[in-house]
MOPAC internal coordinates of N, CA, C and O (Angstrom, degrees):
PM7 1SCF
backbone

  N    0.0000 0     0.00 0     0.00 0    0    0    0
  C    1.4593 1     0.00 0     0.00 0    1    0    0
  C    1.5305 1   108.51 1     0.00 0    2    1    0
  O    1.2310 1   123.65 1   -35.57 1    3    2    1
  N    1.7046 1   110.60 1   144.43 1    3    2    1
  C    1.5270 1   102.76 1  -172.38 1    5    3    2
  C    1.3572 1   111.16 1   -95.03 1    6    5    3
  O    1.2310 1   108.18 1   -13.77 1    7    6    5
  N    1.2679 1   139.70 1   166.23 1    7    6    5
  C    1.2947 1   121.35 1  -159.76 1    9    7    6
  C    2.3617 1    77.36 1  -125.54 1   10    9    7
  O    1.2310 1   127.99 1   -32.40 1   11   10    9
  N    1.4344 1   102.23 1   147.60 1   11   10    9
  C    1.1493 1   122.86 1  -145.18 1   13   11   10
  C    1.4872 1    95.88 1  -101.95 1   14   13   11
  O    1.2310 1   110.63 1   -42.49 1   15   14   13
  N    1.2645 1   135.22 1   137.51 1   15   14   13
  C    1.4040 1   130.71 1  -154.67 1   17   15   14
  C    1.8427 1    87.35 1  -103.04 1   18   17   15
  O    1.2310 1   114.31 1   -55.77 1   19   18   17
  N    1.1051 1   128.39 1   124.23 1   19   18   17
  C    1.5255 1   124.06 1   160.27 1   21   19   18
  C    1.3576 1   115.61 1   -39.53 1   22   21   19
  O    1.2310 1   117.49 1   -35.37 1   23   22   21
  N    1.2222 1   122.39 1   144.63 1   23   22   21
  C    1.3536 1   109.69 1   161.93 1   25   23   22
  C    1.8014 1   125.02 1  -125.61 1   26   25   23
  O    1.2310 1   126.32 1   -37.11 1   27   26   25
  N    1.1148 1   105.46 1   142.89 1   27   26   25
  C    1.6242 1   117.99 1  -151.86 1   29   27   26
  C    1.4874 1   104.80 1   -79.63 1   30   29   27
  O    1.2310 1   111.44 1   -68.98 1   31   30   29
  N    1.5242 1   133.73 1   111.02 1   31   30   29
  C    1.3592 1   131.16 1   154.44 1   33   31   30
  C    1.0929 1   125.34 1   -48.91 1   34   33   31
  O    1.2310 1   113.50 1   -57.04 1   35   34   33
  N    1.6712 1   129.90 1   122.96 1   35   34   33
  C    1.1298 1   146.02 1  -161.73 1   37   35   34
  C    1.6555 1   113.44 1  -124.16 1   38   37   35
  O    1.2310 1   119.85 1  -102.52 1   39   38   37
  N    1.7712 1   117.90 1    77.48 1   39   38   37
  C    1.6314 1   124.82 1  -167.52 1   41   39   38
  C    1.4720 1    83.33 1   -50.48 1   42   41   39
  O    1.2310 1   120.72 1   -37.86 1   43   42   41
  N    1.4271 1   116.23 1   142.14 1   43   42   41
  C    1.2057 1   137.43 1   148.93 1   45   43   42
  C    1.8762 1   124.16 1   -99.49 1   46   45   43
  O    1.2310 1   116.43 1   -23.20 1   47   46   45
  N    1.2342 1   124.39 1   156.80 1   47   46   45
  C    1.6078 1   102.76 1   174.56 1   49   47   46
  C    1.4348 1   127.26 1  -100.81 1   50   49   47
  O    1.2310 1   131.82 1  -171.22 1   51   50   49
  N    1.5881 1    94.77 1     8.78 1   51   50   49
  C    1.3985 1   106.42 1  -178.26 1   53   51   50
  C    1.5321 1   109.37 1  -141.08 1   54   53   51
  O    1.2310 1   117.03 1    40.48 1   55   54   53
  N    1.1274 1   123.26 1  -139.52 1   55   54   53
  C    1.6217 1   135.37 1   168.72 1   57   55   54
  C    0.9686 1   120.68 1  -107.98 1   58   57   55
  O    1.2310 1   118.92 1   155.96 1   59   58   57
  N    1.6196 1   119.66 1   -24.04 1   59   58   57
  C    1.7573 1   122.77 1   174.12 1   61   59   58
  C    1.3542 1   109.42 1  -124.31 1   62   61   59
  O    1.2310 1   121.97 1     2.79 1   63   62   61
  N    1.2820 1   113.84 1  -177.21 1   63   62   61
  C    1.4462 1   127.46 1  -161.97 1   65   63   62
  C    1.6151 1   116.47 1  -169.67 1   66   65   63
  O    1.2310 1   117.92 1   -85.51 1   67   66   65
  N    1.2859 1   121.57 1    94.49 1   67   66   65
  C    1.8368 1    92.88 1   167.92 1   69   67   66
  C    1.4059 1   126.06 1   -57.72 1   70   69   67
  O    1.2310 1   124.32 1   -26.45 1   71   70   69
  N    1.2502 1   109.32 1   153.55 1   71   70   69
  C    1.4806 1   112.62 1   176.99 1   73   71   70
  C    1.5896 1   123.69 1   -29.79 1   74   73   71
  O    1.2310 1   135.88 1   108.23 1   75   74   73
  N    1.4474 1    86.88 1   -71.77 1   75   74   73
  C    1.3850 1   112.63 1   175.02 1   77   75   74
  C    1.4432 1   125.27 1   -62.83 1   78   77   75
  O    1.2310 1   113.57 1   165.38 1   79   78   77
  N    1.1155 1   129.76 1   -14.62 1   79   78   77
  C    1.2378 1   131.11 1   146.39 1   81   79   78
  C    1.3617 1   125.33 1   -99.49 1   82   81   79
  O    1.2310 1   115.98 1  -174.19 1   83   82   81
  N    1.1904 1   125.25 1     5.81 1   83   82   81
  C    1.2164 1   123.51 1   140.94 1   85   83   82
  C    1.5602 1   137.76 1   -84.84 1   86   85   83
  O    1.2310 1   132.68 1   168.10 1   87   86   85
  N    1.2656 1    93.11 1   -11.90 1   87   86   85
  C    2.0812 1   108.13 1   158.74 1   89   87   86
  C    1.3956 1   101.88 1   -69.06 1   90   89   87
  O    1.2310 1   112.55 1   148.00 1   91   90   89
  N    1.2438 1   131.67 1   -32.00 1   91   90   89
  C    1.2480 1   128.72 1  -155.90 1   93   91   90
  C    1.6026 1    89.42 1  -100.47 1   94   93   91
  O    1.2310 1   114.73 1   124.00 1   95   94   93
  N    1.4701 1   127.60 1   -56.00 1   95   94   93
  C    1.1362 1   114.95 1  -173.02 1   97   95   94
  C    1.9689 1   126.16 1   -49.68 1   98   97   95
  O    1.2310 1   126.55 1   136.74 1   99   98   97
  N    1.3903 1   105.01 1   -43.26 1   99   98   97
  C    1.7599 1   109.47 1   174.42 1  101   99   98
  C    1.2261 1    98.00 1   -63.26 1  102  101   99
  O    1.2310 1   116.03 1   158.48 1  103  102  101
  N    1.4190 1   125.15 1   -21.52 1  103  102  101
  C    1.5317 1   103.69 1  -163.30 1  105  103  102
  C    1.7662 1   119.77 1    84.10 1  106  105  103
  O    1.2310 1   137.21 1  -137.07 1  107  106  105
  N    1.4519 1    84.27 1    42.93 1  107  106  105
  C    1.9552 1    90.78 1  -172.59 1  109  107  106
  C    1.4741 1    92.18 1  -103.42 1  110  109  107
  O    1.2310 1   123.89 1   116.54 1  111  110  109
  N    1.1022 1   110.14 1   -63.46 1  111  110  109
  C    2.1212 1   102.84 1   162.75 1  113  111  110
  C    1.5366 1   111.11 1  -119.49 1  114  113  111
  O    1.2310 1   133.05 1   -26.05 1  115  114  113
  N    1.5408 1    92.39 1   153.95 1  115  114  113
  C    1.4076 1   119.16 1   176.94 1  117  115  114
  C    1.5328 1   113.44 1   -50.87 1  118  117  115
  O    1.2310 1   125.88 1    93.14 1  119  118  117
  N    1.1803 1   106.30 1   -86.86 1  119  118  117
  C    1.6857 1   127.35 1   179.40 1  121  119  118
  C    1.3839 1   125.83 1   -79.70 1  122  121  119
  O    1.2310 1   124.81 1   -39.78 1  123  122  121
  N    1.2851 1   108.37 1   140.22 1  123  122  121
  C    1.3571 1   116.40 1   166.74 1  125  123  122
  C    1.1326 1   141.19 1   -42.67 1  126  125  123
  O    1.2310 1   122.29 1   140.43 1  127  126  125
  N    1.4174 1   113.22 1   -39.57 1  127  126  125
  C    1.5562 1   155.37 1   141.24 1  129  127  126
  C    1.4493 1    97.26 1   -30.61 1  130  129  127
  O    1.2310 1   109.02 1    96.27 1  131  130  129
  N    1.4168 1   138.16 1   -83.73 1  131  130  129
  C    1.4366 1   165.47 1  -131.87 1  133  131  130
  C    1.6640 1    81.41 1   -80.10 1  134  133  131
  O    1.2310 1   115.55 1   125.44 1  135  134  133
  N    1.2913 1   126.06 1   -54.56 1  135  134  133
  C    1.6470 1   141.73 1  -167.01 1  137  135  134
  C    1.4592 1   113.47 1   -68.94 1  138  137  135
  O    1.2310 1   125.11 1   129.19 1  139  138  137
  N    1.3533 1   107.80 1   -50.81 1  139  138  137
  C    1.6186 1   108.20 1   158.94 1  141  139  138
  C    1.2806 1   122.48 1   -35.82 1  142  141  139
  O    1.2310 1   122.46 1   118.49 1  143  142  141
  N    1.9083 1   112.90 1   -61.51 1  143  142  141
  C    0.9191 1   110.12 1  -135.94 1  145  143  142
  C    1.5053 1    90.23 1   -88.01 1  146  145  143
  O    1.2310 1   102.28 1   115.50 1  147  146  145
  N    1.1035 1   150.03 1   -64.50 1  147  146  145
  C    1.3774 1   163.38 1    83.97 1  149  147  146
  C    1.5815 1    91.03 1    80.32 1  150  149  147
  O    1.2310 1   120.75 1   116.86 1  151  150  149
  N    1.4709 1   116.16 1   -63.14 1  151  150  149
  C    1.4291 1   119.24 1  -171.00 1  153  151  150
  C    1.9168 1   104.94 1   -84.55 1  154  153  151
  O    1.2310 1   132.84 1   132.06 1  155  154  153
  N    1.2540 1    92.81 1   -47.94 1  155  154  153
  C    1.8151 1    91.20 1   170.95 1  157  155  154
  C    1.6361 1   113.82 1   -43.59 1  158  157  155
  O    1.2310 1   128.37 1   129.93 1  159  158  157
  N    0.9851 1   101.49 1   -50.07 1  159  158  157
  C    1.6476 1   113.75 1   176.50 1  161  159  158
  C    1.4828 1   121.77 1   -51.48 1  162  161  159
  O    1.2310 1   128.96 1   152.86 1  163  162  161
  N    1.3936 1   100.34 1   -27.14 1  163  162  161
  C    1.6784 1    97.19 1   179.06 1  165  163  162
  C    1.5882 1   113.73 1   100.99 1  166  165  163
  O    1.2310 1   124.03 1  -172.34 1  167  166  165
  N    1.8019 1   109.88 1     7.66 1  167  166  165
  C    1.4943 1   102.24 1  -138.67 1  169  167  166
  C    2.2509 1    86.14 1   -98.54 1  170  169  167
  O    1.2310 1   120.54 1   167.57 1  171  170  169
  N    1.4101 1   116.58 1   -12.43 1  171  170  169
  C    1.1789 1   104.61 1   172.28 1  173  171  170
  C    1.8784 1   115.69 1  -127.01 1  174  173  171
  O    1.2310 1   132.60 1   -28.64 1  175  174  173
  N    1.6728 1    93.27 1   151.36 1  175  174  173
  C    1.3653 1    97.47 1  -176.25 1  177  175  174
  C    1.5759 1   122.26 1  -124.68 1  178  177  175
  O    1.2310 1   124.28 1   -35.24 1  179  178  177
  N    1.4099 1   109.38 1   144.76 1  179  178  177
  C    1.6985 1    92.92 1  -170.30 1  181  179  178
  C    1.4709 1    83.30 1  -110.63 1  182  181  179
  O    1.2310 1   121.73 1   -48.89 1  183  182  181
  N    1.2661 1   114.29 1   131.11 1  183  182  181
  C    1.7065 1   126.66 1   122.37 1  185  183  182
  C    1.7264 1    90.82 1   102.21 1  186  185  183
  O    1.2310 1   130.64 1  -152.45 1  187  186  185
  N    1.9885 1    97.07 1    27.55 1  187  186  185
  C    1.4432 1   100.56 1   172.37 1  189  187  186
  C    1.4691 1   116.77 1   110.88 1  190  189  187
  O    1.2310 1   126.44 1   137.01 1  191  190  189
  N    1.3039 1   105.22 1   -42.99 1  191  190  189
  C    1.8022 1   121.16 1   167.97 1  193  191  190
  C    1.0841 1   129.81 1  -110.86 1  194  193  191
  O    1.2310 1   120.63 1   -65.14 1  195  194  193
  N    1.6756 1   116.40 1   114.86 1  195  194  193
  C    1.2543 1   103.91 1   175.61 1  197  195  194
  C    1.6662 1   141.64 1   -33.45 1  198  197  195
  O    1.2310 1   119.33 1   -43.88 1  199  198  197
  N    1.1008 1   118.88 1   136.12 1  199  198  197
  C    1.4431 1   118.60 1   179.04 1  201  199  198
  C    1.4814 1   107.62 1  -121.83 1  202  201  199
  O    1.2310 1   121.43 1   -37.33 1  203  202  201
  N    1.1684 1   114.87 1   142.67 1  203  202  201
  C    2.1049 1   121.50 1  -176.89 1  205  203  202
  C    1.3109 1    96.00 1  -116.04 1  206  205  203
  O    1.2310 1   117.59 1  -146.43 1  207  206  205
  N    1.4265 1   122.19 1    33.57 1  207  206  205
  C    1.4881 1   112.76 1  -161.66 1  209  207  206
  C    1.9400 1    94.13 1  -107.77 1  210  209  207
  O    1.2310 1   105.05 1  -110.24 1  211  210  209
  N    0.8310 1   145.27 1    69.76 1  211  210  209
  C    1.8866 1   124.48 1  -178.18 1  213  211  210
  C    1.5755 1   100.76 1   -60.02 1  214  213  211
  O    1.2310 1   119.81 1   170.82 1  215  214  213
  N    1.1911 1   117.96 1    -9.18 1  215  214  213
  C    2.1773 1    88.85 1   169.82 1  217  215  214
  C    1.4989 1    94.13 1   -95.07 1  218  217  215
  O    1.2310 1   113.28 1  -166.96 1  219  218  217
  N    1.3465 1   130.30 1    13.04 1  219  218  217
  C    1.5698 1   124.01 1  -169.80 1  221  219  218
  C    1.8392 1   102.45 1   -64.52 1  222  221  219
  O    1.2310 1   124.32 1   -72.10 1  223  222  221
  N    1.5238 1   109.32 1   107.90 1  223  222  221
  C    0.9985 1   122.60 1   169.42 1  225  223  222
  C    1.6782 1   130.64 1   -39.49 1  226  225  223
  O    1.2310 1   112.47 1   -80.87 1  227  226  225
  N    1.3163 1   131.82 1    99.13 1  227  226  225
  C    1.7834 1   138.75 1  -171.42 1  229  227  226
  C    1.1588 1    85.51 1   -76.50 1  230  229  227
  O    1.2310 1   118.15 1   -13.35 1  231  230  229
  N    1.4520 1   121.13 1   166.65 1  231  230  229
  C    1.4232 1   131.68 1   177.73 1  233  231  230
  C    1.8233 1    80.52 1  -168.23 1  234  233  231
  O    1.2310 1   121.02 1   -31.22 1  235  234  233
  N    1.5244 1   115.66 1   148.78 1  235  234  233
  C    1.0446 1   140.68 1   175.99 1  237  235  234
  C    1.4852 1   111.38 1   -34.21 1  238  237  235
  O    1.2310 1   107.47 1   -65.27 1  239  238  237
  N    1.3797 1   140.97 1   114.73 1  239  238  237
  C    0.9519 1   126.10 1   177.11 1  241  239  238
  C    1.7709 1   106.92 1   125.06 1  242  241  239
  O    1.2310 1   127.65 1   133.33 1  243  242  241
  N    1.1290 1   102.87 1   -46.67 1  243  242  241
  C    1.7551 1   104.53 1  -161.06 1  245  243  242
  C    1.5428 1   114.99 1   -82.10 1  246  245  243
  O    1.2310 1   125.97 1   -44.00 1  247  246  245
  N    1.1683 1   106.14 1   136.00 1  247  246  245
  C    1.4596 1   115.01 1  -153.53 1  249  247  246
  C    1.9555 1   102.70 1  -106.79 1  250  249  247
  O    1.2310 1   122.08 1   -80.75 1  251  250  249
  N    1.6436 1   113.63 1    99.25 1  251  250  249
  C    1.1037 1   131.17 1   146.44 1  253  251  250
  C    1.5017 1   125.36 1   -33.77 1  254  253  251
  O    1.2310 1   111.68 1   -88.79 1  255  254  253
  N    1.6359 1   133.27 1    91.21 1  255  254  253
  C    1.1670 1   117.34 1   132.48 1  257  255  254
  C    1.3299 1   161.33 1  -159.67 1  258  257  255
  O    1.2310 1   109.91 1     5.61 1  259  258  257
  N    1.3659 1   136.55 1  -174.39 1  259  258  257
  C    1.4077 1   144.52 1  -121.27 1  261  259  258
  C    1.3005 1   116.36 1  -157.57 1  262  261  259
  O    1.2310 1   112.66 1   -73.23 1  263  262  261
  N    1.5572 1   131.46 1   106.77 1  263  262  261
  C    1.6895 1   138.69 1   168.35 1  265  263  262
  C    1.8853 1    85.26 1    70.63 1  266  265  263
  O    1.2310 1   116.02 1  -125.30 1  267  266  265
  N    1.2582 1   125.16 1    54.70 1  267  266  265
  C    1.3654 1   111.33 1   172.50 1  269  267  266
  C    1.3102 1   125.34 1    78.43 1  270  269  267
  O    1.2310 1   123.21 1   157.56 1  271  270  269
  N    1.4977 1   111.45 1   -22.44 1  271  270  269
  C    1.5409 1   105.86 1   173.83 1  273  271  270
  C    1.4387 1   125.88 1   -80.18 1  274  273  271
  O    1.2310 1   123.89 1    -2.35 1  275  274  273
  N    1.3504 1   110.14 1   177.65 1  275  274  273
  C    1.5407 1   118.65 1   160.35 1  277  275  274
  C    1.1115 1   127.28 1  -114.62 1  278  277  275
  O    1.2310 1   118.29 1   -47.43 1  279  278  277
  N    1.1796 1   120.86 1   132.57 1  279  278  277
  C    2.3636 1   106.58 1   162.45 1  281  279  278
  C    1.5111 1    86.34 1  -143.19 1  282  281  279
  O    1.2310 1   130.32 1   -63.80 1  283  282  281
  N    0.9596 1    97.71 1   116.20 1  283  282  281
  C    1.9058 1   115.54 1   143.76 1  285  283  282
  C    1.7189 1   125.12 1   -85.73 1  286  285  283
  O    1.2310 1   134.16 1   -34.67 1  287  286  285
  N    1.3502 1    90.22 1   145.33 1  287  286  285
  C    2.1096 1    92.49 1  -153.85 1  289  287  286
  C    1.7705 1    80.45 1   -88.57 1  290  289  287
  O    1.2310 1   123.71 1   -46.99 1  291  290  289
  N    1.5688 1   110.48 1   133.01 1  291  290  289
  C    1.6136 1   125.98 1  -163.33 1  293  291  290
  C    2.1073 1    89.67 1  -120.41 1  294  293  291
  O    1.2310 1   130.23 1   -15.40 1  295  294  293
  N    0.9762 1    97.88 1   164.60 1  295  294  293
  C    1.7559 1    96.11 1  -168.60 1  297  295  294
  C    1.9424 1    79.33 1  -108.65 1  298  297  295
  O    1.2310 1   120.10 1   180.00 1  299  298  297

């Protein structure tokens, strides 16, 4: 049996979010730089599948993740 990774609520101040500034907003990476590369790489996925997109539009609900974690974007 797989044991189920929690996943972390992420208040947003609106309804959307870019990707890439929403790595930066939880505080999952530092730099912008760090966010590029991270997503160029293939290394995070929203909603299960990787995405290389950083203007890839969050909308309430969709769950970011990265090194094993979770954050779902919370209104």
């Amino acid at each position: 049996m797989t044991k189920r990774t929690p996943t972390e609520d992420v208040v947003i101040g609106g309804e959307m979010i870019r990707l890439g500034q929403f790595l930066k907003f939880a505080g999952i990476l530092d730099s912008g730089g760090e966010v590029k590369e991270i997503i160029a790489d293939g290394l995070v996925t929203v909603n299960g599948e990787v995405d290389r997109r950083r203007g890839r539009q969050l909308a309430v609900g969709d769950v970011v993740g990265f090194e094993g974690r979770r954050f779902r974007v919370s209104a």
